[in-house]
VORO-830180 format. One record per atom (N, C-alpha, C, CB): x, y, z; chain; residue number from 1. Coordinates in pm, 1 decimal. Glycine has a CB too. Layout:
          X          Y          Z   kette    nr
          X          Y          Z       A   NUM
...
This chain:
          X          Y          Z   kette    nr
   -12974.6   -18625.5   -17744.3       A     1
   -13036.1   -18615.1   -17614.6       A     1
   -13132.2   -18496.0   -17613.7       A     1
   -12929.1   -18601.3   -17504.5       A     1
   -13262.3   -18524.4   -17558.7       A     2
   -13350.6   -18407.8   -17571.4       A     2
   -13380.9   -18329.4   -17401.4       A     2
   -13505.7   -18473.8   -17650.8       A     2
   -13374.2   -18219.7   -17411.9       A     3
   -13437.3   -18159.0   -17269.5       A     3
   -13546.8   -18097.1   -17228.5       A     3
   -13377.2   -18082.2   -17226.7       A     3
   -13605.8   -18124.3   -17129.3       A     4
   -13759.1   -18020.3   -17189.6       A     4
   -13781.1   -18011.3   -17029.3       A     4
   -13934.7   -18117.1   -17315.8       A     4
   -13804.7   -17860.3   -17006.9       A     5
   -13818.1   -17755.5   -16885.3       A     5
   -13857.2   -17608.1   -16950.6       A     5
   -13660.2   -17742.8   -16793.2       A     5
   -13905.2   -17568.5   -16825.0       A     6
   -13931.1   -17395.6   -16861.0       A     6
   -13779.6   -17347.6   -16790.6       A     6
   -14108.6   -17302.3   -16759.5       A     6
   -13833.7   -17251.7   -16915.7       A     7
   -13728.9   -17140.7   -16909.4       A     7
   -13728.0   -17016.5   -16833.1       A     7
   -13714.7   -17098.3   -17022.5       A     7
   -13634.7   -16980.9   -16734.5       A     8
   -13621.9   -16847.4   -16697.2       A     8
   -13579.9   -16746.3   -16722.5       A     8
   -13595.8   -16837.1   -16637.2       A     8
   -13591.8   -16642.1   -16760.5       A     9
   -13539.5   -16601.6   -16856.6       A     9
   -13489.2   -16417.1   -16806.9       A     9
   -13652.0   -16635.0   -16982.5       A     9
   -13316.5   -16407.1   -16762.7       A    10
   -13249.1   -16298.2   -16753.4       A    10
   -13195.6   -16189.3   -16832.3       A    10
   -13183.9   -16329.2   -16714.2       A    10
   -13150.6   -16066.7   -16805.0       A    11
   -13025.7   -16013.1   -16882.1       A    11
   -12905.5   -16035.1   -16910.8       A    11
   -13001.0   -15937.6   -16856.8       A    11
   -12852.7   -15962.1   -16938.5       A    12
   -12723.9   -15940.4   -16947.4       A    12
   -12634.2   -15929.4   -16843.3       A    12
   -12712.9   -15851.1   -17005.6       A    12
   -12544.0   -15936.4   -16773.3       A    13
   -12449.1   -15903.1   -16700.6       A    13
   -12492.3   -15911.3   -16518.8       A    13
   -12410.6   -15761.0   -16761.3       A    13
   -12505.3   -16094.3   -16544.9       A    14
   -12627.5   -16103.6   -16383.7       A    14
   -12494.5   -16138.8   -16321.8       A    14
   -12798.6   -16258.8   -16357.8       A    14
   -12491.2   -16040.8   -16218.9       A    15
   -12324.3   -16115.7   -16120.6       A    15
   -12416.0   -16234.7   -16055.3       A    15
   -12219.6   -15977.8   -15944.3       A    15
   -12247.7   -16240.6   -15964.0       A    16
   -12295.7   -16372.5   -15836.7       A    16
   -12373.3   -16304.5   -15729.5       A    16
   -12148.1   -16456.7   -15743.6       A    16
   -12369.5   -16206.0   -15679.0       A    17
   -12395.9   -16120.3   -15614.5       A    17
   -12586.9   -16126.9   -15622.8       A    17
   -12306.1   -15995.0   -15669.8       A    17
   -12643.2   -16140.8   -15721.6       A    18
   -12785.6   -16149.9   -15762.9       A    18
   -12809.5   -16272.2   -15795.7       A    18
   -12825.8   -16067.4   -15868.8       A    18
   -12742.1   -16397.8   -15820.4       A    19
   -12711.4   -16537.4   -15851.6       A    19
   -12736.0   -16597.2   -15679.4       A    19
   -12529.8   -16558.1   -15931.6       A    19
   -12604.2   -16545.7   -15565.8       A    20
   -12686.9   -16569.6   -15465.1       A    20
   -12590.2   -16500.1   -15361.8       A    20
   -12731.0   -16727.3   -15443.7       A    20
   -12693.9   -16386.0   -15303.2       A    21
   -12656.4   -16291.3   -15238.4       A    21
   -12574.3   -16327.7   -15116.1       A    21
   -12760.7   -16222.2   -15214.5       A    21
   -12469.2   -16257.5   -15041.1       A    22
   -12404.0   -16243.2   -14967.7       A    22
   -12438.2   -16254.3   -14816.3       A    22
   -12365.8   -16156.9   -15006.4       A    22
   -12580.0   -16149.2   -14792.1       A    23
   -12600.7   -16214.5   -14702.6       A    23
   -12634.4   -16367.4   -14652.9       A    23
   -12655.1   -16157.4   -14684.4       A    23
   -12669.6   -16469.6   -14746.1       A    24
   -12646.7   -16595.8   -14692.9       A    24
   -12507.1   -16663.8   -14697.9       A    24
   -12733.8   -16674.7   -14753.6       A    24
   -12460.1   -16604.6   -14778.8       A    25
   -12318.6   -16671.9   -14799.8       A    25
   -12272.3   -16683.1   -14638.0       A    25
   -12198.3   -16565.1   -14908.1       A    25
   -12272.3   -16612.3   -14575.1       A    26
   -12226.8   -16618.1   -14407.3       A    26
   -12305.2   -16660.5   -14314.1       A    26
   -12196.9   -16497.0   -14348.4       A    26
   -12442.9   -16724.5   -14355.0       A    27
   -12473.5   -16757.3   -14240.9       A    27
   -12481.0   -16957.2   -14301.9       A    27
   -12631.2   -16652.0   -14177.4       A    27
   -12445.3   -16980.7   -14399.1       A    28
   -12419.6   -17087.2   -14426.9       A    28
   -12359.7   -17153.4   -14551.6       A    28
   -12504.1   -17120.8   -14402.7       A    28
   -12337.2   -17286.3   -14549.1       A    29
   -12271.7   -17326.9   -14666.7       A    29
   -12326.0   -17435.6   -14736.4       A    29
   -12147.1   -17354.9   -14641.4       A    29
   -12444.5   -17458.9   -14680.1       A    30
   -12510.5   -17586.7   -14693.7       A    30
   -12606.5   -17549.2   -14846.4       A    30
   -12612.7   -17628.6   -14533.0       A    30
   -12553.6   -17629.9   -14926.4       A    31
   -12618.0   -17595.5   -15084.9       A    31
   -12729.9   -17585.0   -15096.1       A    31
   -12601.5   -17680.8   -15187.3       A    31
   -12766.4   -17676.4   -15018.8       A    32
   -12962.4   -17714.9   -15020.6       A    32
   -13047.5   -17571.9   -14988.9       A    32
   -13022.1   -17851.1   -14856.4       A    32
   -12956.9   -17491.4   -14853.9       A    33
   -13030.5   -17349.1   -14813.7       A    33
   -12995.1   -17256.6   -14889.7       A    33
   -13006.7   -17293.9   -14680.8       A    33
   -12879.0   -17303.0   -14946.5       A    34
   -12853.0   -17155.1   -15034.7       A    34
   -12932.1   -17149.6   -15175.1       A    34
   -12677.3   -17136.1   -15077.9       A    34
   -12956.6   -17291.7   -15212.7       A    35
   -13059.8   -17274.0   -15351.9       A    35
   -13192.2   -17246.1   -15306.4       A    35
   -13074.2   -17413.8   -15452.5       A    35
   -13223.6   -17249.5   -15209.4       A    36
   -13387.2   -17128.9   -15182.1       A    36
   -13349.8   -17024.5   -15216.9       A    36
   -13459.2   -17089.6   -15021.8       A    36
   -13250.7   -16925.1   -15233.6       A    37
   -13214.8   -16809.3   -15236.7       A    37
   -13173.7   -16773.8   -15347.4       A    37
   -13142.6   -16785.2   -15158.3       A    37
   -13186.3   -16863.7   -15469.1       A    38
   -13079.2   -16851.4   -15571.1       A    38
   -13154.3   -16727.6   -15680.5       A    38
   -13043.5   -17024.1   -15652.6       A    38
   -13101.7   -16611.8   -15711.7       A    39
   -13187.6   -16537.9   -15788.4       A    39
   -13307.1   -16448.3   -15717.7       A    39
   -13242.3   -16633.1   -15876.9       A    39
   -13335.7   -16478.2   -15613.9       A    40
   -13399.9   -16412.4   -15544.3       A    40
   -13399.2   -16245.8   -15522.7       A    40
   -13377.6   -16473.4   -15453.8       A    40
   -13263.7   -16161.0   -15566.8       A    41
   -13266.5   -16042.2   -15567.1       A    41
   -13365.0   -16012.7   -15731.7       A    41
   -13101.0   -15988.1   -15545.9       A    41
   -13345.6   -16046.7   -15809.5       A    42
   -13416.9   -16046.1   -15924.1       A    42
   -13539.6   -16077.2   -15959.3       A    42
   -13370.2   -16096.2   -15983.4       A    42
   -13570.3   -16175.9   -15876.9       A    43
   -13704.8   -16259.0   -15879.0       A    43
   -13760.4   -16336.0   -15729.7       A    43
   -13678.0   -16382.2   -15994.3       A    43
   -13817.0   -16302.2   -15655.9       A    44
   -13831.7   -16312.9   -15532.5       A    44
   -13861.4   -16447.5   -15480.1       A    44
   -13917.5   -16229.5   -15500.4       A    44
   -13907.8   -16463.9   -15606.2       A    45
   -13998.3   -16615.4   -15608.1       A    45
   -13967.4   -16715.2   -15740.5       A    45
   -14182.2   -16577.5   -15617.5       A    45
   -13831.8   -16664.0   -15756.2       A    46
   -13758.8   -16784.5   -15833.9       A    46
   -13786.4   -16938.7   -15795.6       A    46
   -13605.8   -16765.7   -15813.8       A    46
   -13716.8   -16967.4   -15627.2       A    47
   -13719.9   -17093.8   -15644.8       A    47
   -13861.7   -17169.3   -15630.2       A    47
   -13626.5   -17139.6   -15559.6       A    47
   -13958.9   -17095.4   -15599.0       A    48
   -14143.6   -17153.2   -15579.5       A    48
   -14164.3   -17199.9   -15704.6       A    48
   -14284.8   -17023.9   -15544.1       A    48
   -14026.3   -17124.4   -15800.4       A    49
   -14137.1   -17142.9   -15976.8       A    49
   -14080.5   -17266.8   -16043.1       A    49
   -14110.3   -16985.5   -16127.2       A    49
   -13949.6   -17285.0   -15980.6       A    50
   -13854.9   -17378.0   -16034.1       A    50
   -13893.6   -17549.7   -16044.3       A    50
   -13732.1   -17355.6   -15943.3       A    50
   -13898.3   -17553.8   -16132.9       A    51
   -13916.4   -17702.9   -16151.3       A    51
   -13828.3   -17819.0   -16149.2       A    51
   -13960.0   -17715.6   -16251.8       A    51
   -13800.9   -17917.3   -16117.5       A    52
   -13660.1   -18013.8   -16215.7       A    52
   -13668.9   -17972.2   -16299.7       A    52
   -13646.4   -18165.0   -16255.3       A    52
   -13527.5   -17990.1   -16380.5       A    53
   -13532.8   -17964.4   -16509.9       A    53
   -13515.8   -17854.9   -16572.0       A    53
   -13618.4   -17994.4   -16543.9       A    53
   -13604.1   -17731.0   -16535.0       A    54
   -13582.2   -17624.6   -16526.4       A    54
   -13435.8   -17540.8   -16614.6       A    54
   -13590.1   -17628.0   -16393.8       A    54
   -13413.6   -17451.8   -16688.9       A    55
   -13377.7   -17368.8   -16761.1       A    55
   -13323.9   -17215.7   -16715.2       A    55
   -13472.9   -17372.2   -16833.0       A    55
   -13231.0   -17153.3   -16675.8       A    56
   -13206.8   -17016.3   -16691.8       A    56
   -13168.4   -16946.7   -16831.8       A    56
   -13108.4   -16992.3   -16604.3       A    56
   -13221.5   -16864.4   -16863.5       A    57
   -13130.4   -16830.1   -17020.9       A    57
   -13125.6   -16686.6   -16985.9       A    57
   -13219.9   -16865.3   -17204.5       A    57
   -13004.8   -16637.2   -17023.8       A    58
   -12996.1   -16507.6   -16966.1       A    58
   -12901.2   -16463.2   -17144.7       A    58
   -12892.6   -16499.0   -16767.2       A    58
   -12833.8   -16324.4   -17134.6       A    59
   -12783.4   -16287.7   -17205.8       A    59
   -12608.5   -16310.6   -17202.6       A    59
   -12840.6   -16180.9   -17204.0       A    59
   -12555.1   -16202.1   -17190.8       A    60
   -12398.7   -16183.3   -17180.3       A    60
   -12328.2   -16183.7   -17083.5       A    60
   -12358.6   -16088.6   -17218.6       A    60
   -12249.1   -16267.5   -17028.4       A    61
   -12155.4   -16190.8   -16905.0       A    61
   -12216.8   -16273.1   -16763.2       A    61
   -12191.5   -15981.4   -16894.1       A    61
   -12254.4   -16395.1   -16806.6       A    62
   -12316.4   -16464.4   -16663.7       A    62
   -12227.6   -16499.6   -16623.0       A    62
   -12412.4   -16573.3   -16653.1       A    62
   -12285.1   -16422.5   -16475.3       A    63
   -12221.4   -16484.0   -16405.8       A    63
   -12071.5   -16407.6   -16309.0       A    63
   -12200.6   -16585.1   -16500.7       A    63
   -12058.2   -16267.1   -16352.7       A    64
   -11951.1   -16178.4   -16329.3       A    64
   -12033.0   -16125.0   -16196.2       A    64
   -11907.6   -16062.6   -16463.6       A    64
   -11905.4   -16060.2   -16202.6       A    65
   -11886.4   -15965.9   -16034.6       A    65
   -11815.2   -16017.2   -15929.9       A    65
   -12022.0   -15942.7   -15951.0       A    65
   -11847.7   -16048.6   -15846.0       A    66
   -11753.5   -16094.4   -15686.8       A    66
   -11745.7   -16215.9   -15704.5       A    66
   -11821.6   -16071.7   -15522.3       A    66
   -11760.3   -16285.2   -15827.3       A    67
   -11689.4   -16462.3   -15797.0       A    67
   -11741.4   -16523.0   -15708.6       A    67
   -11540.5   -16484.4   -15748.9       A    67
   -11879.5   -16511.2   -15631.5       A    68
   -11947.9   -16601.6   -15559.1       A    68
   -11884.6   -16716.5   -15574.4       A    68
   -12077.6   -16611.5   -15588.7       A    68
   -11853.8   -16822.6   -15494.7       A    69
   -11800.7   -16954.7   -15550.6       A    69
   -11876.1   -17029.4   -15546.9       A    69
   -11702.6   -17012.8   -15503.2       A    69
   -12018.3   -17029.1   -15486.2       A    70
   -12116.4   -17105.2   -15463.6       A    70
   -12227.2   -17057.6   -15563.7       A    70
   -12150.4   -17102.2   -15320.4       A    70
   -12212.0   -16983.9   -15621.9       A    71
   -12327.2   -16971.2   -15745.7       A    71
   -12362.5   -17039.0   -15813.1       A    71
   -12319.5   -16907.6   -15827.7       A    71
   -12258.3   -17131.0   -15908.2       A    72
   -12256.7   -17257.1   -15991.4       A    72
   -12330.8   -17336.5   -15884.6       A    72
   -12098.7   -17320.6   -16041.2       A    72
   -12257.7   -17358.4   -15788.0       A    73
   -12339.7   -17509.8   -15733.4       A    73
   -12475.2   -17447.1   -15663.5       A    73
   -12231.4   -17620.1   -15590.7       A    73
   -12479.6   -17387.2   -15613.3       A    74
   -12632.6   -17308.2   -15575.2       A    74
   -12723.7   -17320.6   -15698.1       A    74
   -12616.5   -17126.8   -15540.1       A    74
   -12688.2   -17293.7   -15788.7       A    75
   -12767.5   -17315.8   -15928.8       A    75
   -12830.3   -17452.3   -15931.1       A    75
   -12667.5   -17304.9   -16062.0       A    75
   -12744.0   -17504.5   -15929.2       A    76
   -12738.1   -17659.4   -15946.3       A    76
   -12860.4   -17755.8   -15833.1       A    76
   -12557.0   -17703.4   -15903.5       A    76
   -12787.1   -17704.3   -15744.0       A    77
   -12864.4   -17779.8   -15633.8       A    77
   -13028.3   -17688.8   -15658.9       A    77
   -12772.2   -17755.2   -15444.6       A    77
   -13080.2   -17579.0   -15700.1       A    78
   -13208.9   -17523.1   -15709.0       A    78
   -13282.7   -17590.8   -15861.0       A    78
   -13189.0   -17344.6   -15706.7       A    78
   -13225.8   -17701.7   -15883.8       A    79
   -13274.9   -17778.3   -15978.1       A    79
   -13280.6   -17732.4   -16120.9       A    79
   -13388.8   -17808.9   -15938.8       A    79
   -13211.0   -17650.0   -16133.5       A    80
   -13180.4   -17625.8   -16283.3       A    80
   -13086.6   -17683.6   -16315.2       A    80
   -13158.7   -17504.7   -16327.7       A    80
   -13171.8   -17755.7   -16509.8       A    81
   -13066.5   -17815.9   -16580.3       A    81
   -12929.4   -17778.7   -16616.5       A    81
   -13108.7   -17836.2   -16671.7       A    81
   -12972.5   -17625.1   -16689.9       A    82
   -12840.5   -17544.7   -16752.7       A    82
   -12855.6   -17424.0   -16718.9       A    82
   -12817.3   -17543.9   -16906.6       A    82
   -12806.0   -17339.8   -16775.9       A    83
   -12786.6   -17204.9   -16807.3       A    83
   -12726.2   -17214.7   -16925.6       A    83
   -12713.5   -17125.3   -16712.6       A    83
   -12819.3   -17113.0   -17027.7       A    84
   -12723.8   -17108.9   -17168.1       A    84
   -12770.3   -16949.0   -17164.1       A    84
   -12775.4   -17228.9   -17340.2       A    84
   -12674.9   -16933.4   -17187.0       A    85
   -12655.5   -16794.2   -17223.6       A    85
   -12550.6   -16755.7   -17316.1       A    85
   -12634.4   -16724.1   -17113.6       A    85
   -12521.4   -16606.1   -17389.6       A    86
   -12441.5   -16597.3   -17434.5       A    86
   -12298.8   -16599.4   -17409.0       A    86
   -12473.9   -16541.9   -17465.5       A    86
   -12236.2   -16541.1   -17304.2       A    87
   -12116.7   -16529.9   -17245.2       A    87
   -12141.1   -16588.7   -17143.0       A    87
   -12062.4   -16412.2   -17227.6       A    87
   -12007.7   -16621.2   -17107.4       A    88
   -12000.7   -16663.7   -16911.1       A    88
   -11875.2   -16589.8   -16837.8       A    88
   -11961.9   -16868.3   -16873.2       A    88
   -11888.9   -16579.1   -16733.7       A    89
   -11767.9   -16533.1   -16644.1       A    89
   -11691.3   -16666.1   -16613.3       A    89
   -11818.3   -16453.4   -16495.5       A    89
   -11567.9   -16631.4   -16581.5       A    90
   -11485.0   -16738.1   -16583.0       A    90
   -11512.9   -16870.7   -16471.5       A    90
   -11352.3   -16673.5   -16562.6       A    90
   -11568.9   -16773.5   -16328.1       A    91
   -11610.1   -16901.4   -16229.0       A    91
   -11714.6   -16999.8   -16288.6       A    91
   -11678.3   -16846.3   -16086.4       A    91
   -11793.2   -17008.3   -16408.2       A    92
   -11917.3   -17071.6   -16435.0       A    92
   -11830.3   -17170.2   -16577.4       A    92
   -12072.0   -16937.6   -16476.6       A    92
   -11655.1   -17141.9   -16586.1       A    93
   -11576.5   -17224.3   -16670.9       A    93
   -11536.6   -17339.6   -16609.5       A    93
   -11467.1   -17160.9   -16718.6       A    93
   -11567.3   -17491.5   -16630.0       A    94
   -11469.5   -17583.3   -16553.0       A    94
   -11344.1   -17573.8   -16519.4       A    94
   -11459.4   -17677.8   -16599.9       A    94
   -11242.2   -17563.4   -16397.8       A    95
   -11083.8   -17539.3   -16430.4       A    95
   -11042.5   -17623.0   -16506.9       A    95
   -10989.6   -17543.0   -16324.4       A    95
   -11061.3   -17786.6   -16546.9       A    96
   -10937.9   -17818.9   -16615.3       A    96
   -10992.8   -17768.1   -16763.3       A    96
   -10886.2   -17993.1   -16600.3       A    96
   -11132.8   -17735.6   -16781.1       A    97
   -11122.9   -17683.8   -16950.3       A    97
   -11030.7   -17534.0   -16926.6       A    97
   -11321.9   -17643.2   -17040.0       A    97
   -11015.1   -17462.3   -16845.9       A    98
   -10928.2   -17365.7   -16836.3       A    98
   -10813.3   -17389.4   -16846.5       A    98
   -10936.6   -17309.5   -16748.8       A    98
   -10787.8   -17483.4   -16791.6       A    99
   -10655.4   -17502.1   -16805.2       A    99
   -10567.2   -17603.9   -16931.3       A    99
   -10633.7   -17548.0   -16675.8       A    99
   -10665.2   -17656.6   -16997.8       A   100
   -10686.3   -17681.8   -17120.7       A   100
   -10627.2   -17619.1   -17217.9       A   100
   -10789.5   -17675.8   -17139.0       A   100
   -10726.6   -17501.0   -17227.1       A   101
   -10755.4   -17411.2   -17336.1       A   101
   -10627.3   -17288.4   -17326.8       A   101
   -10923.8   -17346.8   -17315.4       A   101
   -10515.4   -17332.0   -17224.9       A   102
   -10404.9   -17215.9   -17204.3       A   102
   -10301.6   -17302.3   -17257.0       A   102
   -10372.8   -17149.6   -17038.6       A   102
């Protein structure tokens, strides 16, 4: 299977917190508004650039800090394919592969 999108391209150790900030987390839950926002502390104008298809590649540790629970799917719904990066934090692990792998 082949994929083809641009890439965005992060550091190391991006919490949820910069994935998708807090202040929206409370004023809604609706995926669609929260992926306008996704990355936006980092890049202001993430989602203007985002394409389908679309790519994050970051380094180590995506994905840590306060466990946003809506980060993964905020991702998702802002039309990115993947995220590959080197490490992940555990919320960006499926549970049953977690629970799998114990």
């Amino acid at each position: 299977m082949k994929y083809q999108g641009k890439s965005h391209k992060f550091g190391s150790d991006v919490n949820t917190d910069y994935i998708i900030s807090g202040k929206y987390k409370f004023k809604t839950l609706d995926m669609n508004e929260l992926a306008k926002h996704v990355m936006e502390d980092l890049d202001p104008d993430f989602y203007n650039k985002v394409t389908p298809g679309d790519f994050i590649v970051a380094g180590t540790n995506f994905g840590c800090g306060s466990s946003r629970e809506q980060a993964p799917l905020a991702i998702k719904h802002a039309n990115i394919s993947a995220v590959l990066a080197k490490s992940f934090a555990r919320i960006f692990i499926a549970t049953p592969l977690i629970l799998d792998c114990q």
